[in-house]
C-alpha positions in Angstrom: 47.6 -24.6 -49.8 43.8 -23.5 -49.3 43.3 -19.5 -49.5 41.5 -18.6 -45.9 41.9 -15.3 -46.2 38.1 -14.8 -47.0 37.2 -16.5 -44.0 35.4 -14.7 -41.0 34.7 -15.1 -37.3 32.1 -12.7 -36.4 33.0 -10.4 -33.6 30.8 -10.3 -30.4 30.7 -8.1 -27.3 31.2 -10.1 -24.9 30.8 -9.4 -20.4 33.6 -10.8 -19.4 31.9 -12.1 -16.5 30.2 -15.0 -19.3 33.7 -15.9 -20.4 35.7 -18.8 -19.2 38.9 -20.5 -20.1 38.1 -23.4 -22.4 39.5 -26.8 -22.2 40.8 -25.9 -25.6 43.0 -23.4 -24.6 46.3 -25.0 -25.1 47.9 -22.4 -22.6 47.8 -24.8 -19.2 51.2 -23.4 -17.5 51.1 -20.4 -16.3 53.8 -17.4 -15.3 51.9 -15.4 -13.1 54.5 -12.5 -13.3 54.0 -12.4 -17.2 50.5 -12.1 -16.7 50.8 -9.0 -14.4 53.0 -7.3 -16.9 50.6 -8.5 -19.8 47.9 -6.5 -17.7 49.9 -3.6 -17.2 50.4 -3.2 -20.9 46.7 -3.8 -21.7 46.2 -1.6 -19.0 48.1 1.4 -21.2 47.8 0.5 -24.6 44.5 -1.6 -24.6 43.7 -5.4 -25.7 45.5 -4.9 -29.3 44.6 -8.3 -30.3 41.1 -9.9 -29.8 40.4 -13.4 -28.1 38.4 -16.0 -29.6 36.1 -18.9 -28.6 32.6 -20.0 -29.2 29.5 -20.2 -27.1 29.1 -23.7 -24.5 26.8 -24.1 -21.5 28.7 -21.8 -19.2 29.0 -18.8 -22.1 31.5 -18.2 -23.9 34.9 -20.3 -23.4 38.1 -18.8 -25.0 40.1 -21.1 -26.8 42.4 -18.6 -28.2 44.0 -15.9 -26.1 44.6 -17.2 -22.4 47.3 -15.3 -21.2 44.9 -12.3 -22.5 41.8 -13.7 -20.3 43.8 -14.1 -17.7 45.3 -10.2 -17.9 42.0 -8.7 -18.8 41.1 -11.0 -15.2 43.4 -8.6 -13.1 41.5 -5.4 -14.6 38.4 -6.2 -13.9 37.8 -3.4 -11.6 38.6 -1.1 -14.7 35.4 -0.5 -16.9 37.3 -0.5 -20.0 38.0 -4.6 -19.9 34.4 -5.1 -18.3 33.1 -5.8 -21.9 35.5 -7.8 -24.4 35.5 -8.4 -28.3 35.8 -12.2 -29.1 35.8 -13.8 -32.2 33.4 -15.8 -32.2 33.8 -19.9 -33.8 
């Protein structure tokens, strides 16, 4: 097996208004109630794990983390998920 442990995404500060879901995303059903609870935690604890995507013509489309996008969505009127660490590809 290949060692990857010494490789790194850099990490960008992202608006979360330049982010999109990519067509990468492998997340395409979605449990809207699991989303809402998902936001409520993030909401109290904070976005534990980042997301990750790259840069494409309409900013920055996350290929992993969509249930997270799509929590951080519902707290948009909360300044603390206005601005999002992504790992950047």
């Amino acid at each position: 097996m290949n060692d990857q442990s010494k490789i790194s995404a850099p990490l960008e500060e992202i608006s979360f208004t330049d982010l999109h879901i990519s067509d990468l995303n492998p997340r395409k059903e979605i449990n809207d109630a699991s989303i809402a609870a998902l936001a409520e935690n993030i909401k109290a604890y904070g976005l534990i794990q980042n997301l990750a995507g790259f840069r494409d013509k309409a900013g920055v489309g996350v290929v992993v983390g969509g249930r997270r996008y799509r929590a951080l969505k519902l707290l948009q009127d909360d300044e603390r998920f206005q601005v999002v660490t992504i790992k950047m590809a």
